[in-house]
KOLZAMAR-97183 format. One record per residue (C-alpha): residue in one letter; chain; x negated, y, z. Coordinates in steps of 0.05 Angstrom, whole numbers, plus 5000, padded with zeros to 4 digits. Layout:
REM KOLZAMAR-97183
+--------+--------+------+------+------+
! residu ! chaine !    x !    y !    z !
+--------+--------+------+------+------+
!      A !      A !    X !    Y !    Z !
...
+--------+--------+------+------+------+
//
This chain:
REM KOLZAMAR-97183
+--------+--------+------+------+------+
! residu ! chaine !    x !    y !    z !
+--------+--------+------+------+------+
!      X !      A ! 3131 ! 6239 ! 4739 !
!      X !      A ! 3124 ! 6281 ! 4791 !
!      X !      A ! 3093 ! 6363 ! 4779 !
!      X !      A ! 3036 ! 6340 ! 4830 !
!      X !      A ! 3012 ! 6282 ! 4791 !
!      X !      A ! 2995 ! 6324 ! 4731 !
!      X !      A ! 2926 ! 6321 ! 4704 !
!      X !      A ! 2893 ! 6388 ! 4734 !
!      X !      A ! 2874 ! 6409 ! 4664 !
!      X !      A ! 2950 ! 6425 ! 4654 !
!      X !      A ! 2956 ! 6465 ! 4703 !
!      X !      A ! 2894 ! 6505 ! 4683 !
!      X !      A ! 2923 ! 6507 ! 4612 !
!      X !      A ! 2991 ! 6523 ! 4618 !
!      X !      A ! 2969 ! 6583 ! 4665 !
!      X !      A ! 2926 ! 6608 ! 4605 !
!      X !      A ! 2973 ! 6594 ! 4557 !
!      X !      A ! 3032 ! 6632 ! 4603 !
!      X !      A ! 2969 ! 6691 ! 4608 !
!      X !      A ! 2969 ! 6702 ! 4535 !
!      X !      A ! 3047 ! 6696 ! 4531 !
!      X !      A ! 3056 ! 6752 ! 4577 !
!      X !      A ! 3012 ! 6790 ! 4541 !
!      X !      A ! 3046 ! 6787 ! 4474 !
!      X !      A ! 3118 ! 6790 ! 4504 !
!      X !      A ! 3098 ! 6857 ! 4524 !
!      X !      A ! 3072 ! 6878 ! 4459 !
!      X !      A ! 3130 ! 6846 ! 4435 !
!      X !      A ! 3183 ! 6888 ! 4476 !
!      X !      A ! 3147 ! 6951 ! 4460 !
!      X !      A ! 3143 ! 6944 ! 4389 !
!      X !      A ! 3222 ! 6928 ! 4396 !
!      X !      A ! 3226 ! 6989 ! 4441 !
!      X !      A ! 3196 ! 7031 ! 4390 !
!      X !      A ! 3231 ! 7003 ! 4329 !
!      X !      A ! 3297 ! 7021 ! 4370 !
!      X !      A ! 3274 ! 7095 ! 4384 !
!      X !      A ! 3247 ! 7108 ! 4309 !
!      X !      A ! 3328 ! 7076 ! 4284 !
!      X !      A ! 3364 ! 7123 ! 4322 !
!      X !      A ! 3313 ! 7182 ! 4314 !
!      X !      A ! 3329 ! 7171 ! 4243 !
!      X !      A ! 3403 ! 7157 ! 4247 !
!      X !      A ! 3411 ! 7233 ! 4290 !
!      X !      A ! 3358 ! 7268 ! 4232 !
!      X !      A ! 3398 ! 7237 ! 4185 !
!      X !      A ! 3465 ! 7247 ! 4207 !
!      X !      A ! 3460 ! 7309 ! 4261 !
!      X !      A ! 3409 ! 7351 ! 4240 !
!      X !      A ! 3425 ! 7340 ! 4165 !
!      X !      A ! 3354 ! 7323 ! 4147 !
!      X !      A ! 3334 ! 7249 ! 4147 !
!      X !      A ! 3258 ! 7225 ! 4157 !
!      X !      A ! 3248 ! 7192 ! 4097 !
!      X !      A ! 3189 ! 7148 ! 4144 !
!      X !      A ! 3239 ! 7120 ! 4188 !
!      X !      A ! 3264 ! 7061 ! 4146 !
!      X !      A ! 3188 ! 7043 ! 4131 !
!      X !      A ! 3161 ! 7050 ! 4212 !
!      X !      A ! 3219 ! 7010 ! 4232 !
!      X !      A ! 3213 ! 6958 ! 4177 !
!      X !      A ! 3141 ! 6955 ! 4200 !
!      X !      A ! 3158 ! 6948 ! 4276 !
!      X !      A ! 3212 ! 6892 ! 4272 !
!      X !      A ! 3164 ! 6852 ! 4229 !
!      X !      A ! 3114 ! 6852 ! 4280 !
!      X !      A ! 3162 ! 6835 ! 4330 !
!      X !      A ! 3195 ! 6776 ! 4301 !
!      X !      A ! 3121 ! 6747 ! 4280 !
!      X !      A ! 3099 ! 6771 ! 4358 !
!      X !      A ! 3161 ! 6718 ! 4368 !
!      X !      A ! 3131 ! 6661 ! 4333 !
!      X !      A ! 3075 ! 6651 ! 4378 !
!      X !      A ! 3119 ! 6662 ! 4439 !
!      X !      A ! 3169 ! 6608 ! 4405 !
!      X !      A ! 3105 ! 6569 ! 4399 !
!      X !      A ! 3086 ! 6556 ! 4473 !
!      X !      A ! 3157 ! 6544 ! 4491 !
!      X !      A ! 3169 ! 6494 ! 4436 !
!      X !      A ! 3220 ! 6522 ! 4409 !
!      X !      A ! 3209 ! 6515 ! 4344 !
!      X !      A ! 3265 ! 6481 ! 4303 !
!      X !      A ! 3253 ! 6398 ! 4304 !
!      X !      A ! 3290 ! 6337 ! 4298 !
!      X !      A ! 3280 ! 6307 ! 4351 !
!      X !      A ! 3345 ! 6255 ! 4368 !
!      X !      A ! 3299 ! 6192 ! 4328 !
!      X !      A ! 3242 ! 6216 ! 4359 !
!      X !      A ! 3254 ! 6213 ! 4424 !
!      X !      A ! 3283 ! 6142 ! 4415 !
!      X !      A ! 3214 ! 6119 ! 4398 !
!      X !      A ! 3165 ! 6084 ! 4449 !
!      X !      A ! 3126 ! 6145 ! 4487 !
!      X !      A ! 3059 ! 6120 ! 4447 !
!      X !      A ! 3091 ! 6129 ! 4379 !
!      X !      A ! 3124 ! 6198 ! 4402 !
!      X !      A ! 3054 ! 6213 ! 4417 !
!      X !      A ! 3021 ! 6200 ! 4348 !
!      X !      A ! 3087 ! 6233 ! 4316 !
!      X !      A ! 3069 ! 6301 ! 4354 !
!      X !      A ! 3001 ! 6292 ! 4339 !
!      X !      A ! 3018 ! 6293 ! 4262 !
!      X !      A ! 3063 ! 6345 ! 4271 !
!      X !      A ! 3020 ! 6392 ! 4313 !
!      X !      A ! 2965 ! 6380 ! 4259 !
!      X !      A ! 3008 ! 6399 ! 4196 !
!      X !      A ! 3030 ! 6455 ! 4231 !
!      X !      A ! 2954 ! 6470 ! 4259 !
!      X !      A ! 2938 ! 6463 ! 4178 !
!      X !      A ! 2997 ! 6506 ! 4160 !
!      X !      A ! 2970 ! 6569 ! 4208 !
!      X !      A ! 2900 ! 6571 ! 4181 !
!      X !      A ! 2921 ! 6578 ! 4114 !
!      X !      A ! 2971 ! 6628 ! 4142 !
!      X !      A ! 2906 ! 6670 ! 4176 !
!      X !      A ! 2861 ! 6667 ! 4111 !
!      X !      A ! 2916 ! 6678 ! 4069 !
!      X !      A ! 2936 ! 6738 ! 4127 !
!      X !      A ! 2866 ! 6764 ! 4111 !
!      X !      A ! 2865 ! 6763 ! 4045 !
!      X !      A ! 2935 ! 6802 ! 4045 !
!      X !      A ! 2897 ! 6853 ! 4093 !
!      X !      A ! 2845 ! 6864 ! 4046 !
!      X !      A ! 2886 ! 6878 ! 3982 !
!      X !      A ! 2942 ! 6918 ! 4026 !
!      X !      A ! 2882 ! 6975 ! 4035 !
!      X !      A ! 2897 ! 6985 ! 3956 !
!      X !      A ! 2974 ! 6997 ! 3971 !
!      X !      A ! 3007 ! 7056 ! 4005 !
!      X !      A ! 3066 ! 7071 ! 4036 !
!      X !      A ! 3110 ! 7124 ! 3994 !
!      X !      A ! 3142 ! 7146 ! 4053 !
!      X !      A ! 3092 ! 7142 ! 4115 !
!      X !      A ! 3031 ! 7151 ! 4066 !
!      X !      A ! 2993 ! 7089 ! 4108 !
!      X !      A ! 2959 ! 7032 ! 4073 !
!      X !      A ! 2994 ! 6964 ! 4075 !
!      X !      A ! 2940 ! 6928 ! 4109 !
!      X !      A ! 2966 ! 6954 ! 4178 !
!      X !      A ! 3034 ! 6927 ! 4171 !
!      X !      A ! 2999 ! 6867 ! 4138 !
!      X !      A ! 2958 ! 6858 ! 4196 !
!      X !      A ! 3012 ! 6826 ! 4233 !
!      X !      A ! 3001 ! 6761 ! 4192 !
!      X !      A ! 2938 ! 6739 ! 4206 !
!      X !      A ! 2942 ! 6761 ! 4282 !
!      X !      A ! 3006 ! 6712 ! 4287 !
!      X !      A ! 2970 ! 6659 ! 4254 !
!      X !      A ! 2913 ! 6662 ! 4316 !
!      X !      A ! 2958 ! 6669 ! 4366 !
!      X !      A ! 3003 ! 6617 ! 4341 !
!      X !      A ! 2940 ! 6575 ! 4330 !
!      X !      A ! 2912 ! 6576 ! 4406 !
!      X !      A ! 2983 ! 6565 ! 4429 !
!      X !      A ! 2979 ! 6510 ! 4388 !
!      X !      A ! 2916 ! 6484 ! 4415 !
!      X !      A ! 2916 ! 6490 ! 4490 !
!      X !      A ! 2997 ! 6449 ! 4480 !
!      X !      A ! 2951 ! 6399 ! 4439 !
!      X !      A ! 2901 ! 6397 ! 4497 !
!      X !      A ! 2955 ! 6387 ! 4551 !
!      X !      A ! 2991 ! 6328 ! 4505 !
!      X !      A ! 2925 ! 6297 ! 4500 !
!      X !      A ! 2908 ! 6309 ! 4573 !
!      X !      A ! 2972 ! 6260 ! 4590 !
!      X !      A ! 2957 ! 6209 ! 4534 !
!      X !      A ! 2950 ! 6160 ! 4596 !
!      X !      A ! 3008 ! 6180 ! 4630 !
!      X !      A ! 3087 ! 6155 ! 4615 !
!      X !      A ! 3103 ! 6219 ! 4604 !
!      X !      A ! 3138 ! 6238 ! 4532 !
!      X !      A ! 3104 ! 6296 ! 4496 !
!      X !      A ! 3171 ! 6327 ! 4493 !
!      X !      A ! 3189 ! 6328 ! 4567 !
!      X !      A ! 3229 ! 6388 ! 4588 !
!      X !      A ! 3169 ! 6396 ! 4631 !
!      X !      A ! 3119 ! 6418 ! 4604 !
!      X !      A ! 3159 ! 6455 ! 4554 !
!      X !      A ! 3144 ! 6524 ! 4598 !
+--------+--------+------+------+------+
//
């Protein structure tokens, strides 16, 4: 099927979805960015000057943990999750259908317990500090229910465009639509 003969909601959707991708690829590479600077500021304290930053190791902890959950929801819009797909795809396109479906719901389950869960781990990471950095937990812990949501409405607007092409021939896990 050709790109034209797309329902016009997947246009719409992917755009939005590609939007909010952008968005957290640059938070992404700046966090990454940063991490990079605090390493090596800490390396030359450490090995240079003679005088390590003890708050190095914790920022830069912090930082690549943000990135790499910053990379879930990214992995989410480009499907690029790990799956099985080889007896999957050798299904009939309805039955590859409801077997996304499922999946995209277990996984849709899976992220809201990650965000209240996320929240409560906010709330009690205001009781714990940092020894180094002297910052409460719930900032690095933060991260957790932030991925969930973004992971969540990635989620959603792929589940949209699926369901958008439920009439169509094409497979839910065409190359496509992937991007």
């Amino acid at each position: 099927m050709k790109s034209n003969e797309l329902p016009a909601i997947v246009g719409t959707l992917t755009g939005i979805a590609g939007a909010l991708e952008r968005v957290i690829v640059v938070v992404a590479v700046i966090m990454g960015g940063l991490m990079t600077m605090v390493v090596i500021g800490g390396v030359i304290m450490r090995y240079v000057m003679m005088n390590p930053a003890v708050w190095t190791e914790e920022v830069a902890r912090a930082l690549m943990i943000w990135t790499a959950y910053l990379g879930i929801a990214i992995a989410a819009r480009r499907r690029g999750h790990l799956g099985i797909l080889y007896f999957v795809l050798k299904l009939p396109i309805p039955l590859q259908r409801i077997v996304k479906l499922i999946n995209d719901c277990l996984i849709g389950l899976f992220l809201m317990v990650l965000f209240i869960w996320g929240l409560d781990m906010v709330e009690a990471g205001k009781l714990q500090i940092e020894t180094a950095t002297g910052i409460t937990m719930n900032y690095p812990f933060s991260i957790i229910p932030i991925c969930g949501a973004l992971t969540f409405i990635q989620l959603c607007l792929r589940m949209i465009i699926d369901f958008s092409l439920w009439g169509t021939n094409v497979s839910p896990y065409d190359e496509q639509l992937a991007i």
